[in-house]
Every structure is written in structure tokens, then in C-alpha cells.
N, C-alpha and C positions, 0 to 999 in steps of 0.2 A: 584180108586174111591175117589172120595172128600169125605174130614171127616166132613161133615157137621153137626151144634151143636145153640143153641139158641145164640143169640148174649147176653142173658144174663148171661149164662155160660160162654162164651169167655169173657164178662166182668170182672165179680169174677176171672176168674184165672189172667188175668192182674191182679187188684187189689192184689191179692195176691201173683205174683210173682214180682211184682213191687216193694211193697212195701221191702220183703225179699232180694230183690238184691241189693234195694238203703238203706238199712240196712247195709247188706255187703260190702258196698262201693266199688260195681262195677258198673260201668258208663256202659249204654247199651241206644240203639234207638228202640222208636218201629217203626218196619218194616212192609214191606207187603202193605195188602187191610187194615188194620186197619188206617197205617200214610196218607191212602187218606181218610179215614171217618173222621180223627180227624180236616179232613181240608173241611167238607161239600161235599165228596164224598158220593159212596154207600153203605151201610151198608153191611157189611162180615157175613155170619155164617160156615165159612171154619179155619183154624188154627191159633195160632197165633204167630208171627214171631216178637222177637226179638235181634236184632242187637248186637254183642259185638266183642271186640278185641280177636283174639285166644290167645293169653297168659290169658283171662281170663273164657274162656269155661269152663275148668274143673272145678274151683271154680263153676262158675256158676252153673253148673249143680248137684252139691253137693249141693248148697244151695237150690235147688228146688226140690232133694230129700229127703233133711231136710224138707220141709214142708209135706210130704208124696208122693208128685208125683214119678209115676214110670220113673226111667232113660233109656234112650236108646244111644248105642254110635254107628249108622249108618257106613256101611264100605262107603261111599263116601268120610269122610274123608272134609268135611265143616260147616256140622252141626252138632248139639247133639239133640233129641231131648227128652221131659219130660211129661208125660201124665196126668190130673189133672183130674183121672175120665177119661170120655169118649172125653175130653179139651185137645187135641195137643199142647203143646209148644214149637215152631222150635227156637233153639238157634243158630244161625247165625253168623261165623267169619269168612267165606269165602267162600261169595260170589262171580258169579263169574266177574271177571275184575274192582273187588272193595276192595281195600285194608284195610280193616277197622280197623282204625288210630286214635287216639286222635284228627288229624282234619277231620274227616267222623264225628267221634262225637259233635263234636264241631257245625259243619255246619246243624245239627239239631236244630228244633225252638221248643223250653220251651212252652207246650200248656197245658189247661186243659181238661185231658184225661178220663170222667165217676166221678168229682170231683177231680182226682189227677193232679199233675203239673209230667208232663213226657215230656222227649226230644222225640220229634217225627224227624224220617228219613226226610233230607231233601225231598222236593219233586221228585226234580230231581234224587237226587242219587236214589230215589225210584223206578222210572217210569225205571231209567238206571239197573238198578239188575232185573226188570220184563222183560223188551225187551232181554236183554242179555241172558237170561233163554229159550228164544224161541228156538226151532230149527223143525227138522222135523218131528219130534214123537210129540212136544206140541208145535203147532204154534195157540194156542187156541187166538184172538184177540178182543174177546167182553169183557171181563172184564176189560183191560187195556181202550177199547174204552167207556165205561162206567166211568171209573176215569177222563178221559181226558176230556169228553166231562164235567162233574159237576166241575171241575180246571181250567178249560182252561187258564184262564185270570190268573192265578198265576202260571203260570209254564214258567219258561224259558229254550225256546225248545232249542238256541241255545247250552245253556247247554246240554242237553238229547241228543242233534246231538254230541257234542264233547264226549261225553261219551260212545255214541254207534257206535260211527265209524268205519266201516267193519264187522256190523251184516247188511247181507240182510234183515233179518227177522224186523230189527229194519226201515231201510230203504223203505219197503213195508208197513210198520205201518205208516211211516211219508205221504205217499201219500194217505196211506187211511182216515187221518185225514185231507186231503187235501181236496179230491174229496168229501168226505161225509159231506164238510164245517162245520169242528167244528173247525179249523180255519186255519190258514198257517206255519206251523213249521218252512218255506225255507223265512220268511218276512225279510225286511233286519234290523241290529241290532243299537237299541239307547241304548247308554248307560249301554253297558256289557248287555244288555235284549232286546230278542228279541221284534220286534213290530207285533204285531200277530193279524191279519186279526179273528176278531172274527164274526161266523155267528149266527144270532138270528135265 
């Protein structure tokens, strides 16, 4: 069941685990359904997912039990996650088919995030860690098609195709964005970026 919460509680706990981690001088991206709101996507009130290097999760998660969140260390063995109240915190260093690197971090754009400056997840590596996650228990595609269709114009799909090469799951997504003309993922490429067929 989704942990569904105000978007202004998922606020505050950014805000405050933001601020305590770039305190700690650990470099992190925010992830998820948030790094498409920060870009004029749909407003999330489900968890919130920030991005880090595994060598630096355990810090991490020490720091955000320093502020009183409760820690959790999941047997899956990718995440950690941190409870702020009834505010999920997914700490993220391995994701899957995404190595995340000083440049994953790096390839994220400096936004203002609820008044802070926060690196947010590329868009692509973003859309590439969601499609990836699909499979046959959670092949859920209206959320992902609700980011795509409010992005469209800033996303380059060619990226998102190099990155999900050999997910069917990802592949059935690319023709659904096709057929339901929110624009053409398969256009052919100018300039390292695709040219994408967009429909009004």
C-alpha cells in the first residue's frame, strides 16, 4: 500500500533532511516523483527518495537519525530507509542498472527545491530507474505517463532508450507514449537529443 502523506509534510522532511546532509557534506540527488515536480511535473504525496553513493548510506542514515528519524536497514540490500513521523525517507545507492557515481551526481541540475538549491536527478537517469523497476508484479504505467506527458519537451528519450535497453517493460512504455501521442521517443536524433514529435 502506498504511504501516502501531505505534500507539505513531504516538504518539511526534505527541508530537513536536506539541509542536515549538505551539513554533513554528503552530496545526494533528489529522486523519484519529486525530481519530476521540481521540473513542472505532478505533485507527489507518496515517499521521498533521495539518491546517494553507497559508500555514503550509512553516514547518511546516521545523520537523519541524528535529527530523530526512525532508521530502517531493509534486507533488499539497495536502500536504507528513515521515517520522519509518518514521512518515508528512501535512501537510494542502488538502484537498479544505475551505478551511482560522482558523475550520476554530477549530471544532476542545481534547482530551487520549496526555497532550497538542491541537485535534483537528472531527468533521464530518473525516468531510467522508474522504467527499470517495472516488472510483472508492478508494471503500474500511469504515473511514469503522467511525468512524461507534463516533461515531454525536456526529456531526451534517446537517452532513456540507451539506458533501458532490454527492459520490455520499458519498451512497451516507449510505444505507449507513442500511440497515446505524447510524442515519439523512436524520432530520429539532432544533436546528442532526440527530436520528438510532440502532440498538443
Amino acid at each position: 500500500m502506498e504511504n501516502d502523506q501531505s505534500f507539505e509534510a513531504i516538504g518539511n522532511t526534505l527541508k530537513r533532511a536536506g539541509a542536515a546532509l549538505r551539513e554533513a557534506g554528503i552530496p545526494f540527488l533528489l529522486g523519484g516523483s519529486l525530481a519530476s515536480w521540481a521540473r513542472g511535473g505532478p505533485e507527489t504525496r507518496h515517499d521521498l527518495d533521495l539518491m546517494l553513493k553507497p559508500e555514503d548510506a550509512e553516514r547518511a542514515l546516521e545523520v537523519l537519525a541524528g535529527l530523530g528519524m526512525r532508521p530502517e536497514r531493509p534486507p533488499e540490500g539497495w536502500l536504507y530507509k528513515a521515517w520522519d513521523g509518518d514521512v518515508l525517507v528512501d535512501l537510494i545507492f542502488g538502484p537498479k542498472d544505475l551505478e551511482m557515481t560522482d558523475e550520476v551526481i554530477a549530471r544532476g541540475d542545481e534547482l530551487d527545491v520549496l526555497g532550497m538549491d538542491i541537485r535534483v536527478m537528472a531527468l533521464e537517469d530518473m525516468l531510467a530507474t522508474k522504467l527499470l523497476a517495472l516488472d510483472e508484479h508492478r508494471a503500474d504505467y500511469a504515473p511514469l505517463l503522467q511525468i512524461v506527458r507534463a516533461l515531454r519537451e525536456q526529456i531526451d528519450w534517446g537517452a532513456v532508450r540507451r539506458q533501458t535497453q532490454g527492459s520490455p517493460f520499458a519498451q512497451a512504455f516507449f510505444v505507449l507514449v507513442r500511440e497515446l501521442g505524447i510524442a515519439d521517443p523512436g524520432a530520429a536524433q539532432a544533436n546528442g537529443r532526440s527530436r520528438v514529435r510532440v502532440v498538443s
